[in-house]
C-alpha positions as CSV (number, residue, x, y, z in Angstrom):
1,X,-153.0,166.2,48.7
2,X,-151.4,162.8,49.9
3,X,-148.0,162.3,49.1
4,X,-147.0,159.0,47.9
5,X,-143.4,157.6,47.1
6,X,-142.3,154.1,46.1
7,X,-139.3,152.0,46.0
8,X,-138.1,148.9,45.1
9,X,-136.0,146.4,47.4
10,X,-133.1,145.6,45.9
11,X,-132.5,142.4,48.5
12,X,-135.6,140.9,49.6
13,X,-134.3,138.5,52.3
14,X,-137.4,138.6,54.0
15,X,-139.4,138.4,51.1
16,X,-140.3,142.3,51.4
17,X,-140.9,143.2,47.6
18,X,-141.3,147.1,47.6
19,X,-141.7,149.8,50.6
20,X,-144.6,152.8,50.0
21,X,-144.4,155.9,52.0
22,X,-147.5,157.8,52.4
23,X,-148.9,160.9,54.2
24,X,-151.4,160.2,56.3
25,X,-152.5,164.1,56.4
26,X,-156.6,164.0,57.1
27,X,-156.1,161.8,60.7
28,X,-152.4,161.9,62.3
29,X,-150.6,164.3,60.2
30,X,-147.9,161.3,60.4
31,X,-146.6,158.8,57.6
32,X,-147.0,155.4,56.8
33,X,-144.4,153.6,55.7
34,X,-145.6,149.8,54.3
35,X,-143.8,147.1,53.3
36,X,-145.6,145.0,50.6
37,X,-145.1,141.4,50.6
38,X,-146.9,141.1,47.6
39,X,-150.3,143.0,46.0
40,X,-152.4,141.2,49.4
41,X,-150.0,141.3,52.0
42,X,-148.4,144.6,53.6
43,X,-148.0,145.7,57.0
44,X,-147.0,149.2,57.8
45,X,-145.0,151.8,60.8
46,X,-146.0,155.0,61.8
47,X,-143.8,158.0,61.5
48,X,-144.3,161.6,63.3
49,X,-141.7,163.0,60.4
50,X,-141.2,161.8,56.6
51,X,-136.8,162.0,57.6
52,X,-137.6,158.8,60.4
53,X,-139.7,157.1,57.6
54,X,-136.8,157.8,54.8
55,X,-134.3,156.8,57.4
56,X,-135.9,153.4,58.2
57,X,-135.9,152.5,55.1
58,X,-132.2,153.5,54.3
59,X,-131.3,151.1,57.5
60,X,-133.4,148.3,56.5
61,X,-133.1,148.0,53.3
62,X,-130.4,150.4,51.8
63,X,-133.1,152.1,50.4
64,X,-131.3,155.5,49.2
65,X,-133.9,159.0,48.7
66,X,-132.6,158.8,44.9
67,X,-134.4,155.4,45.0
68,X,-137.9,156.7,45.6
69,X,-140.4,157.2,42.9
70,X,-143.5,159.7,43.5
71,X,-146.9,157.9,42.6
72,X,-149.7,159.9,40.5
């Protein structure tokens, strides 16, 4: 099952509206993390472990794990 969490950015200086972590478990066994512009534009890292993923977003954006919401 692919795990999927979402938070908002809180200060969106580079016009970054909302970061999407997501398990990418049937090709690299890595995670995704995307940063969404808006519902058309994203682009997206790659992360060997979900802590790097939750950590870059924590130093980019003060994105806290409390802040995360899992998707259905």
């Amino acid at each position: 099952m692919i795990m999927r969490v979402t938070a908002l950015v809180k200060n969106n200086s580079d016009e970054v509206k909302w970061l999407t972590i997501e398990s990418d478990e049937a090709d690299t066994t890595g995670y995704f993390l995307y940063y969404y512009k808006d519902t058309n534009t994203a682009f997206d890292t790659w992360f060997e472990r979900l802590e790097d993923a939750y950590e870059t977003a924590h130093i980019e954006y003060g994105i806290s794990k409390d802040d995360w919401k899992q998707e259905s």
